[in-house]
mmCIF file as Biopython writes it, N, C-alpha, C and O atoms, coordinates in Angstrom:
data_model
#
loop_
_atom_site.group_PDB
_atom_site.id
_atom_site.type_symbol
_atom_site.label_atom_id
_atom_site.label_alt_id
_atom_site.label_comp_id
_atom_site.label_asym_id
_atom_site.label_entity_id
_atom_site.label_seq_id
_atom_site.pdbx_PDB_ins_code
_atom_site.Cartn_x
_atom_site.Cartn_y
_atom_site.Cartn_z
_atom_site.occupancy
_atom_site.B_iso_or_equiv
_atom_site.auth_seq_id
_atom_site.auth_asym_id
_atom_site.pdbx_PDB_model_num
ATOM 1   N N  . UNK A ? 1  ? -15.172 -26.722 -21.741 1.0 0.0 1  A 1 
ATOM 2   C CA . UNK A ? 1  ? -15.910 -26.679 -20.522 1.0 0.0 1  A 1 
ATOM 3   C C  . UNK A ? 1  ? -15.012 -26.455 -19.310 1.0 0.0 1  A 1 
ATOM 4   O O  . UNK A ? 1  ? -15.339 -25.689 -18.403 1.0 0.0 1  A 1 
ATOM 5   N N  . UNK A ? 2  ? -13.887 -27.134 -19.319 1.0 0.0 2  A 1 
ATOM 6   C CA . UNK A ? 2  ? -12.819 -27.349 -18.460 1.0 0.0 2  A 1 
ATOM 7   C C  . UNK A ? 2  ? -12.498 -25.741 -18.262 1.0 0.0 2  A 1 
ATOM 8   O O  . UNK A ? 2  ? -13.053 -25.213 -17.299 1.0 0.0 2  A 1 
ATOM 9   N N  . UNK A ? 3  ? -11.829 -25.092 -18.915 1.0 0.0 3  A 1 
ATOM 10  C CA . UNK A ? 3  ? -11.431 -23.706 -19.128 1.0 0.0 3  A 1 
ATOM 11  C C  . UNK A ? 3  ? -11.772 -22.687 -18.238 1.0 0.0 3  A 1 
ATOM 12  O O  . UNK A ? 3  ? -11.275 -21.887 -17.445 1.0 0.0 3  A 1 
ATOM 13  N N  . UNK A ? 4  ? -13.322 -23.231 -18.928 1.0 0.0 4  A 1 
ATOM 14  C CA . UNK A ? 4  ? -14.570 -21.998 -18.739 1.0 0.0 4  A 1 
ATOM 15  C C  . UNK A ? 4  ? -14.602 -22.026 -17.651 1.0 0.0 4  A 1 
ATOM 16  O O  . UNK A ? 4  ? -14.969 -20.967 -17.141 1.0 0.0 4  A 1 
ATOM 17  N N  . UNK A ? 5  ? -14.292 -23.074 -16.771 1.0 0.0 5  A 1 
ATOM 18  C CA . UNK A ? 5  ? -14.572 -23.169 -14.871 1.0 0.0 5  A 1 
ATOM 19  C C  . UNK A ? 5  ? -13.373 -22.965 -14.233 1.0 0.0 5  A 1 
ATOM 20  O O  . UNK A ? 5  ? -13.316 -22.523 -13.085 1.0 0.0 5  A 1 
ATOM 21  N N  . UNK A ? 6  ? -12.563 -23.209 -14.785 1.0 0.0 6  A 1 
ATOM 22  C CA . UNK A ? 6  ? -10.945 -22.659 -14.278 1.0 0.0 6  A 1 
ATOM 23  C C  . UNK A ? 6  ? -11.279 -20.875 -14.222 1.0 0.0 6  A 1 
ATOM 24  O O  . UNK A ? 6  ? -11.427 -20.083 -13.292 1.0 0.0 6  A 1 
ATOM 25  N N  . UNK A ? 7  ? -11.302 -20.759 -15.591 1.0 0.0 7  A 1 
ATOM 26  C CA . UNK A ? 7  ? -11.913 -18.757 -15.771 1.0 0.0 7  A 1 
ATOM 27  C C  . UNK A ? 7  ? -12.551 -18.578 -14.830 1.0 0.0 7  A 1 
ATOM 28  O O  . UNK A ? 7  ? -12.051 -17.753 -14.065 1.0 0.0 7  A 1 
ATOM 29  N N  . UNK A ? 8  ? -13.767 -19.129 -14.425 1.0 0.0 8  A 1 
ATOM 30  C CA . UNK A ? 8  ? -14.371 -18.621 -13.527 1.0 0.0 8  A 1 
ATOM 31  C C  . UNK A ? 8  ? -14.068 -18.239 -12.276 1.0 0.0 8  A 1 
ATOM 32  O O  . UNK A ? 8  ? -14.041 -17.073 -11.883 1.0 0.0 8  A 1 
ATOM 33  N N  . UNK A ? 9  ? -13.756 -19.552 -11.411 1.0 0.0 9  A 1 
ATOM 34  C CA . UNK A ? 9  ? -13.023 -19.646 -10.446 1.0 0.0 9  A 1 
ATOM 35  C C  . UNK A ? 9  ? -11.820 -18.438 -9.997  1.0 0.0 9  A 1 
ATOM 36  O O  . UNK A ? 9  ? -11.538 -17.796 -8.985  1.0 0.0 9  A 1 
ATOM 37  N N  . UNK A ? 10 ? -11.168 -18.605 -11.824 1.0 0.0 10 A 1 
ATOM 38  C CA . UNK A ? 10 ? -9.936  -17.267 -11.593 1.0 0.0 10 A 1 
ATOM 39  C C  . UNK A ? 10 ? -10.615 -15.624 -11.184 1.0 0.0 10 A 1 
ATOM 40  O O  . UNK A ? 10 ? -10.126 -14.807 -10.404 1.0 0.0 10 A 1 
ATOM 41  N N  . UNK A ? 11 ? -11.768 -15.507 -11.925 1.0 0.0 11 A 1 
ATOM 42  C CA . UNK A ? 11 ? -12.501 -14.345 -11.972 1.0 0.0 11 A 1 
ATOM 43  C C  . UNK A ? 11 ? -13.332 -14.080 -10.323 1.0 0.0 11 A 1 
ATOM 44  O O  . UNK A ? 11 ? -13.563 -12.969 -9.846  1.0 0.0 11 A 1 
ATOM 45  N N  . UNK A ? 12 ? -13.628 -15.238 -9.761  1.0 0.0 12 A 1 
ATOM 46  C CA . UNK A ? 12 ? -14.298 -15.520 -8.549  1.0 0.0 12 A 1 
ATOM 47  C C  . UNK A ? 12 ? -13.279 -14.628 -7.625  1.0 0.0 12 A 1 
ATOM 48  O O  . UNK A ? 12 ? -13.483 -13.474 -7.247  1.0 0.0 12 A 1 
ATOM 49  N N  . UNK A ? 13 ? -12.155 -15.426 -7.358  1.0 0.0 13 A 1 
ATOM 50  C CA . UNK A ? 13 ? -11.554 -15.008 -6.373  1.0 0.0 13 A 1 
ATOM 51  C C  . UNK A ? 13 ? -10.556 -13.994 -6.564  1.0 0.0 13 A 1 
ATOM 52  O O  . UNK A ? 13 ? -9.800  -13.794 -5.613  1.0 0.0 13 A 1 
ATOM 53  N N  . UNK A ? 14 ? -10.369 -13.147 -7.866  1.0 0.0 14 A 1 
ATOM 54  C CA . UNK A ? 14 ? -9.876  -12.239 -8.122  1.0 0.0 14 A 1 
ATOM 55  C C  . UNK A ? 14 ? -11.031 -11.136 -7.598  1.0 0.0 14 A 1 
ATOM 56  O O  . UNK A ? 14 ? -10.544 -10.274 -6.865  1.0 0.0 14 A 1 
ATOM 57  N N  . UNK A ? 15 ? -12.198 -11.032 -7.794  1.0 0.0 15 A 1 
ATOM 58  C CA . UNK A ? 15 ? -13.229 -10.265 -7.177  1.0 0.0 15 A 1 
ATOM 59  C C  . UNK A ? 15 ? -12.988 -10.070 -5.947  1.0 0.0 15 A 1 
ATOM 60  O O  . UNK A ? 15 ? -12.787 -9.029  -5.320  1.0 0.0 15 A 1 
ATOM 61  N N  . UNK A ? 16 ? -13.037 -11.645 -5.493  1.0 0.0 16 A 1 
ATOM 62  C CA . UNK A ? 16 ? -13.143 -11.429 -3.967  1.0 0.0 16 A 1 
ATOM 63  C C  . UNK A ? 16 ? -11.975 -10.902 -2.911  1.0 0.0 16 A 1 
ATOM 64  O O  . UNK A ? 16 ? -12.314 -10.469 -1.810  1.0 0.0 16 A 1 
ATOM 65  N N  . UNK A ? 17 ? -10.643 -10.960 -3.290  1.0 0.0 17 A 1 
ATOM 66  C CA . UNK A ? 17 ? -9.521  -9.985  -3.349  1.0 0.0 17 A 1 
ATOM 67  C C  . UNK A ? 17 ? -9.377  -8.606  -3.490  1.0 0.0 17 A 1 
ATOM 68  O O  . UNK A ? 17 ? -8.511  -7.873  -3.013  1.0 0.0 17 A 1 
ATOM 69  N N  . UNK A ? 18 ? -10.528 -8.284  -4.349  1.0 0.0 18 A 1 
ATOM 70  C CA . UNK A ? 18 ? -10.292 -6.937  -4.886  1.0 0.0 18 A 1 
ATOM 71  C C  . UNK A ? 18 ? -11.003 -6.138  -4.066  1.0 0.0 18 A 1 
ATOM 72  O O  . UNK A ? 18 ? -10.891 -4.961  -3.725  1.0 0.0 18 A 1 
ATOM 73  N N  . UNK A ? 19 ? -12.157 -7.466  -3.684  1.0 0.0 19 A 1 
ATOM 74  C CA . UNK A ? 19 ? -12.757 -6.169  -2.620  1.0 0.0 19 A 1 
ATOM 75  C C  . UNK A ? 19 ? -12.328 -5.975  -1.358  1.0 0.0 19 A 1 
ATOM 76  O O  . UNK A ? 19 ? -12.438 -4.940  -0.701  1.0 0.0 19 A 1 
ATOM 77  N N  . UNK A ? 20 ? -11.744 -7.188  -0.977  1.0 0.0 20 A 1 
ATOM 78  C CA . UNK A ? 20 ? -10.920 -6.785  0.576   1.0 0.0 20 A 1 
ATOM 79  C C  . UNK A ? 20 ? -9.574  -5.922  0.204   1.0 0.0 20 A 1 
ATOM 80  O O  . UNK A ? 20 ? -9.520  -4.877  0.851   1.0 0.0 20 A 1 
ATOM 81  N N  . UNK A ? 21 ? -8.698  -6.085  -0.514  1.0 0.0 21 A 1 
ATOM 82  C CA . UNK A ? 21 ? -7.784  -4.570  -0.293  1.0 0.0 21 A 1 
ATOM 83  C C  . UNK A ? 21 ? -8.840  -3.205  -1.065  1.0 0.0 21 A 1 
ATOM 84  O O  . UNK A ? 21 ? -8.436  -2.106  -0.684  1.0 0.0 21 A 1 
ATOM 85  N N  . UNK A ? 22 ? -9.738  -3.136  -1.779  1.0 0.0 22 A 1 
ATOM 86  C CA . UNK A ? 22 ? -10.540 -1.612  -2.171  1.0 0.0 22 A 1 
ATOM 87  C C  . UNK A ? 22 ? -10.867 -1.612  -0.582  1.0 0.0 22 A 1 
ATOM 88  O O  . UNK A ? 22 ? -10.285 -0.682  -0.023  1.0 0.0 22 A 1 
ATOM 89  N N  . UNK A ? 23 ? -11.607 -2.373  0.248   1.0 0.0 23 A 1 
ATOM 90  C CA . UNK A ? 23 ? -12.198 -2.185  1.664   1.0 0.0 23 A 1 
ATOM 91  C C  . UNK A ? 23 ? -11.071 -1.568  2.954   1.0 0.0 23 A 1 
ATOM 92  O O  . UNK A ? 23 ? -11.224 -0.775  3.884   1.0 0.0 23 A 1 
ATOM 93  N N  . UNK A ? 24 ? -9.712  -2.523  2.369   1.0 0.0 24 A 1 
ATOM 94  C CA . UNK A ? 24 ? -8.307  -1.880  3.422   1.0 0.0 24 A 1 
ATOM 95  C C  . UNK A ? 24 ? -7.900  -0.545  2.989   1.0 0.0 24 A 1 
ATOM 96  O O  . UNK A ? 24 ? -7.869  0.490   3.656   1.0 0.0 24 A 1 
ATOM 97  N N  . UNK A ? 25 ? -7.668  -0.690  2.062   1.0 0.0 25 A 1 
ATOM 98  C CA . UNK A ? 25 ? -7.288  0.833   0.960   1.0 0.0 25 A 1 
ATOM 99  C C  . UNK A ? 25 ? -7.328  2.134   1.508   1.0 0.0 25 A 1 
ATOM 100 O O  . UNK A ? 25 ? -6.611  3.079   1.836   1.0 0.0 25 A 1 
ATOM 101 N N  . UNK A ? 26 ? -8.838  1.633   1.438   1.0 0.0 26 A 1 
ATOM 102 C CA . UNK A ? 26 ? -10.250 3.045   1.283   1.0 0.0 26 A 1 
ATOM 103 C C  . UNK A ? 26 ? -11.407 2.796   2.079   1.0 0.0 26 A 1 
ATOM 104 O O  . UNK A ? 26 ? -12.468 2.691   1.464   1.0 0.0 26 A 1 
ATOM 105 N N  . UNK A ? 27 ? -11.421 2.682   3.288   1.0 0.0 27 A 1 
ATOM 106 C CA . UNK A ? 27 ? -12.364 2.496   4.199   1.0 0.0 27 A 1 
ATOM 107 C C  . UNK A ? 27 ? -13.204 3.333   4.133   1.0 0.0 27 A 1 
ATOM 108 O O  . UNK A ? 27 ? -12.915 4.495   4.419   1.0 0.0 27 A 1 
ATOM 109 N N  . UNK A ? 28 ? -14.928 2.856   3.599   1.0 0.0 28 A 1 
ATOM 110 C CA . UNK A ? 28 ? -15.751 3.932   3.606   1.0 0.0 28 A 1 
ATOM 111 C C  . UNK A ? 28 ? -16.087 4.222   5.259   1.0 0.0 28 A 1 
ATOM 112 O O  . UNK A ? 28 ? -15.625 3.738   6.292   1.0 0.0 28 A 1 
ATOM 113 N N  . UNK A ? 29 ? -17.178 5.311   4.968   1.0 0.0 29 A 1 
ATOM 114 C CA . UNK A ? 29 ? -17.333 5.386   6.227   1.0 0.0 29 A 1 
ATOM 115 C C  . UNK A ? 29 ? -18.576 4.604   7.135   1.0 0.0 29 A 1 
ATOM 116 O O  . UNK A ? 29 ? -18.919 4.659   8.316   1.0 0.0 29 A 1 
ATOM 117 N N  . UNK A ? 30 ? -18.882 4.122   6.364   1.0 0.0 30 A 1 
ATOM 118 C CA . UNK A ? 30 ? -19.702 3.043   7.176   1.0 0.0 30 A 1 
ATOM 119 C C  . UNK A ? 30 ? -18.737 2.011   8.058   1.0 0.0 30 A 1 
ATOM 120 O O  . UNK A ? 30 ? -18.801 1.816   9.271   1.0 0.0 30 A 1 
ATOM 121 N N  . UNK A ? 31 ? -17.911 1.463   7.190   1.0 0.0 31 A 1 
ATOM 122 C CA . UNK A ? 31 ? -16.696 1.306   8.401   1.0 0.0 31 A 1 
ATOM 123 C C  . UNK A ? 31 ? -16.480 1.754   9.027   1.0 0.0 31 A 1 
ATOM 124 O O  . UNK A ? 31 ? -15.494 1.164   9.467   1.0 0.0 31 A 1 
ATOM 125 N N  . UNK A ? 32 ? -16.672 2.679   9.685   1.0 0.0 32 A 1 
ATOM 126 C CA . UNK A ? 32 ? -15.711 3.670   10.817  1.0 0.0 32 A 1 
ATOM 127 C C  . UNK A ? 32 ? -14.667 4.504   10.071  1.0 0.0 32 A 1 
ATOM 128 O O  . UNK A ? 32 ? -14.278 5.501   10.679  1.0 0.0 32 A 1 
ATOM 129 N N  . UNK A ? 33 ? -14.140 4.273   8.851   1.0 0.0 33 A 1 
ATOM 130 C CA . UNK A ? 33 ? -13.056 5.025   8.348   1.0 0.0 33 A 1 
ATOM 131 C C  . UNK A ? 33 ? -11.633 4.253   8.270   1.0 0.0 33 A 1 
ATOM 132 O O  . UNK A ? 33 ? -10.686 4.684   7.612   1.0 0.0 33 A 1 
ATOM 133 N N  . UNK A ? 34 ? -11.607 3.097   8.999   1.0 0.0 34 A 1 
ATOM 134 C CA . UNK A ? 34 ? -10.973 2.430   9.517   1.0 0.0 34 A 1 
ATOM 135 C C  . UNK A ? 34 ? -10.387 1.369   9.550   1.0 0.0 34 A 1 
ATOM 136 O O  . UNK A ? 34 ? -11.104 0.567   10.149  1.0 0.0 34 A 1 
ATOM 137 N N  . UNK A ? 35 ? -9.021  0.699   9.079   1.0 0.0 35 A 1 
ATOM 138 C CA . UNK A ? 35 ? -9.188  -0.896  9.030   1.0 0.0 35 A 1 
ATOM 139 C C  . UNK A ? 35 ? -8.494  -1.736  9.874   1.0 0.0 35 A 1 
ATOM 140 O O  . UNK A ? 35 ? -7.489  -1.260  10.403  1.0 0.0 35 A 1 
ATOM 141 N N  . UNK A ? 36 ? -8.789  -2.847  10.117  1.0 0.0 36 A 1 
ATOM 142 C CA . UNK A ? 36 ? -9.965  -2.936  10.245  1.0 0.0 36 A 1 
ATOM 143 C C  . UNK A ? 36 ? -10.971 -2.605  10.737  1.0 0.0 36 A 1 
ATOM 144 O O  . UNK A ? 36 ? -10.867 -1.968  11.785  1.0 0.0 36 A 1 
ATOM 145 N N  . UNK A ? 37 ? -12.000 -2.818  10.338  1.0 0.0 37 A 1 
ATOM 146 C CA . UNK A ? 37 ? -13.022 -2.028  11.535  1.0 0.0 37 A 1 
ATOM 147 C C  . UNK A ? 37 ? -13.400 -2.181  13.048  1.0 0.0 37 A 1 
ATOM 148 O O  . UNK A ? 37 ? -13.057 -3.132  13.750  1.0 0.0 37 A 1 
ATOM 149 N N  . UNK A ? 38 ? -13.879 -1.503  13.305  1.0 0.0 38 A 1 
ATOM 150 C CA . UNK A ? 38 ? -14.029 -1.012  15.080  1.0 0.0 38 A 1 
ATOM 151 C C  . UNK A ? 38 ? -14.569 -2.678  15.103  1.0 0.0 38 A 1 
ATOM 152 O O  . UNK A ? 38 ? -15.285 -3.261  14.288  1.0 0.0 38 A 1 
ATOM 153 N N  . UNK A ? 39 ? -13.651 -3.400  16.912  1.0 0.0 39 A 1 
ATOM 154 C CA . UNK A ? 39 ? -14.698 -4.580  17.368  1.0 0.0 39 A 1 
ATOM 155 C C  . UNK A ? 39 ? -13.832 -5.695  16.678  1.0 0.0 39 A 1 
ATOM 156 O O  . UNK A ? 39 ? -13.820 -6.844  17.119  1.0 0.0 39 A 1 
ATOM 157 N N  . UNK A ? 40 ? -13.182 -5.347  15.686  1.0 0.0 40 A 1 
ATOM 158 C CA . UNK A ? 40 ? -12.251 -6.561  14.892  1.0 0.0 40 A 1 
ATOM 159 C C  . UNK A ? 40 ? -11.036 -6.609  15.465  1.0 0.0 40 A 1 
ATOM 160 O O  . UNK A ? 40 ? -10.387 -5.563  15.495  1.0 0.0 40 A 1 
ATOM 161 N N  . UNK A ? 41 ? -10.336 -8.134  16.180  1.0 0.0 41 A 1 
ATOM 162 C CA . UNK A ? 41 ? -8.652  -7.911  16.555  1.0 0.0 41 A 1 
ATOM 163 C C  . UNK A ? 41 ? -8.586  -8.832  15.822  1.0 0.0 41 A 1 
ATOM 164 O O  . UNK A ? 41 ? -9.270  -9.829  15.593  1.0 0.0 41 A 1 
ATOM 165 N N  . UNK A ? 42 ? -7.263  -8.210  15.297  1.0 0.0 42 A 1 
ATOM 166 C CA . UNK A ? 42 ? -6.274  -9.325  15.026  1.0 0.0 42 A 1 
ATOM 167 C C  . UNK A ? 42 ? -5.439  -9.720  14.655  1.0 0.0 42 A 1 
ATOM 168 O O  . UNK A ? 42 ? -4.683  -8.758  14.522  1.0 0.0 42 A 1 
ATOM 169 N N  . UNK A ? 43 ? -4.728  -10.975 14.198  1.0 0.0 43 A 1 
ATOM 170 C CA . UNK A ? 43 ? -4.201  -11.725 14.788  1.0 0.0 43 A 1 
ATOM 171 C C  . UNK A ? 43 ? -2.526  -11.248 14.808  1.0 0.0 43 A 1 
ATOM 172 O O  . UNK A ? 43 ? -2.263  -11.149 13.610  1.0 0.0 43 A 1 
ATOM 173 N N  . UNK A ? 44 ? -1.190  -10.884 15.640  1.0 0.0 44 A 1 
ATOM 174 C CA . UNK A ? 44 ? 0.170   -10.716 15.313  1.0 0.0 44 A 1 
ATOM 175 C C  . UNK A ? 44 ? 0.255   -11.323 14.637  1.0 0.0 44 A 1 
ATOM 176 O O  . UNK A ? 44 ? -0.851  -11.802 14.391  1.0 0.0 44 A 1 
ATOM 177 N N  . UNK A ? 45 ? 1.355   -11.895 13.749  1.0 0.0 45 A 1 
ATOM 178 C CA . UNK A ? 45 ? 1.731   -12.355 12.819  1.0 0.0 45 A 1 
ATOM 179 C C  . UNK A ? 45 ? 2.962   -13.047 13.924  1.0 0.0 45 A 1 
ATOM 180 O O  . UNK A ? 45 ? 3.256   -14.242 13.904  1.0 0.0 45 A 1 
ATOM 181 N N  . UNK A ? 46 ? 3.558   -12.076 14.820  1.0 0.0 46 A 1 
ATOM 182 C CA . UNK A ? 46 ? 4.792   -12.598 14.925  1.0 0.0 46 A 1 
ATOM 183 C C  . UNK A ? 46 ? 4.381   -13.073 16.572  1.0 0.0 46 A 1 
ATOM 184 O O  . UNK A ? 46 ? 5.301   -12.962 17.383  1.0 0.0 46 A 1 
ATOM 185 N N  . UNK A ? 47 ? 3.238   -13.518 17.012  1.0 0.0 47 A 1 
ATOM 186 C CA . UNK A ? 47 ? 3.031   -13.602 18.363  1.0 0.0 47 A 1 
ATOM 187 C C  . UNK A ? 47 ? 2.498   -15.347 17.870  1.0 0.0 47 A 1 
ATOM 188 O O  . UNK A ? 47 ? 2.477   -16.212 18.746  1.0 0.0 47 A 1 
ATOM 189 N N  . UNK A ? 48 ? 2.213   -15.593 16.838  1.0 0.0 48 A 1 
ATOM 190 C CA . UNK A ? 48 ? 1.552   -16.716 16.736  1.0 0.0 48 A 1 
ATOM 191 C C  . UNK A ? 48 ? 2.537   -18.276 16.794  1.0 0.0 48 A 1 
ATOM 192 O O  . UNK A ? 48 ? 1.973   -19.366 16.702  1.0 0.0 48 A 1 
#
């Protein structure tokens, strides 16, 4: 049982990864083409 929810979890957020770099990647164009998309700032990395 234990496993099976670890798997999951692993499978969960491997999805959910996959679709934010396929989305950075390859910006359709409903995005704008663009990443991020139009209206989104953010954040420096090195200003913080």
């Amino acid at each position: 049982g234990m496993i099976l929810f670890i798997t999951s979890e692993v499978f969960f957020f491997l999805g959910f990864f996959w679709a934010f770099y396929h989305s950075s990647l390859a910006p359709t164009p409903e995005l704008g083409g663009c990443w991020p998309p139009t209206g989104i700032t953010t954040l420096d990395p090195f200003e913080v």
